[in-house]
N, C-alpha and C positions, 0 to 999 in steps of 0.2 A: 774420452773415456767410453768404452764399450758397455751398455745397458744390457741389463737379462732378466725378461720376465720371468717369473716362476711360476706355476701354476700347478699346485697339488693341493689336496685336498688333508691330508696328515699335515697337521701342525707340526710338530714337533721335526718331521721329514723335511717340511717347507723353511723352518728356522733356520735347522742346521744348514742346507743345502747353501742360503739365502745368507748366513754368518759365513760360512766356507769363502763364497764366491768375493764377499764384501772386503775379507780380511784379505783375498788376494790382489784388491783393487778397482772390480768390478761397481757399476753402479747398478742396484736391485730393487726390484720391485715385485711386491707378491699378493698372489690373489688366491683365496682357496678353492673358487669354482672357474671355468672355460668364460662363465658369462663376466664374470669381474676382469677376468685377463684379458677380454674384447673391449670393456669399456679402457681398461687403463693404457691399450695397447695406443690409440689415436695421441695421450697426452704423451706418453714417455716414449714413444719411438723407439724398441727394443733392438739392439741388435740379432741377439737371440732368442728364443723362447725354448725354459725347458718345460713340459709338460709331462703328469704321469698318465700311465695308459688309461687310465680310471676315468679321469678327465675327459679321455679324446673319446670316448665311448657313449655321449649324448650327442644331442643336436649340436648344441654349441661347439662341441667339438669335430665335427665335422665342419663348422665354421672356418674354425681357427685351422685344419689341416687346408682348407681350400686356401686362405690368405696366406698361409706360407706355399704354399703351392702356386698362386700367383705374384707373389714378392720372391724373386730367385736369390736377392741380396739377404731374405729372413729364413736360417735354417731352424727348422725345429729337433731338440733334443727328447726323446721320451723317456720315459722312467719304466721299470718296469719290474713289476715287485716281482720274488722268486714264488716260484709254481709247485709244491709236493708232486709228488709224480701221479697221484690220487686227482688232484686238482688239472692238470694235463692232459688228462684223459675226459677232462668234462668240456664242452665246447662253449661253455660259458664263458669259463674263466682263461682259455688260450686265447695266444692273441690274436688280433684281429687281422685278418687279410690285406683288408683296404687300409690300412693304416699308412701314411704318407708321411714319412722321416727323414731328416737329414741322419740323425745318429740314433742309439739306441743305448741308453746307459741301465745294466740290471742291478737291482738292490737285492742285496749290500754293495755297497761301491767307496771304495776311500777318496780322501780329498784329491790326491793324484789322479786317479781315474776320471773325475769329476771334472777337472784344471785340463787332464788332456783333452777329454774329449769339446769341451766346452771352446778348447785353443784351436780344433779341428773345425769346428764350426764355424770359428770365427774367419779362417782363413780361407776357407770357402768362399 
């Protein structure tokens, strides 16, 4: 059975993400910060990890993009809340350059979307 971390920070985002994946089979585990998805990653051996950008955006998170970056077998999926066009234009809230991704999944995203892209990674 394939594992996938989760790691956001929205409860109610991380549930549902987390219920989705579970009811297709998946085995889950979730952490609401980069530093929880570090500790849990050594016991549950993830296949994947999805993370939202919010997350990857601290220290820890630059953590967590180097060990998927040295694990070629651990893709990472980000999340990636939608932008006003107002919000766009501020270089706070666009994404980040250095960002190191296997996929890139944007919210809103339906369970489909969610299953493909999560099956892309896996087959990676």
């Amino acid at each position: 059975m394939n594992k996938i971390l989760i790691i956001e920070d929205d409860e109610q985002v991380r549930g549902s993400v987390s219920l989705s994946l579970e009811s297709a089979g998946y085995e889950v585990m979730e952490a609401a910060t980069c530093q929880e998805g570090l500790k849990s990653h050594k016991h549950f051996a993830p296949s994947v990890i999805i993370s939202d950008a919010v997350s990857l955006e601290n220290e820890e998170g630059e953590i967590l993009r180097r060990l998927c970056q040295e694990s070629a077998h651990l893709p990472l999926i980000t999340l990636m809340g939608t932008l006003s066009d107002s919000e766009l234009g501020s270089s706070s809230m666009a994404p980040s350059p250095h960002f190191v991704s296997s996929f890139t999944l944007h919210k809103p995203f339906t369970l489909d979307e969610l299953l493909e892209v999560v099956e892309g990674a896996l087959v990676r």
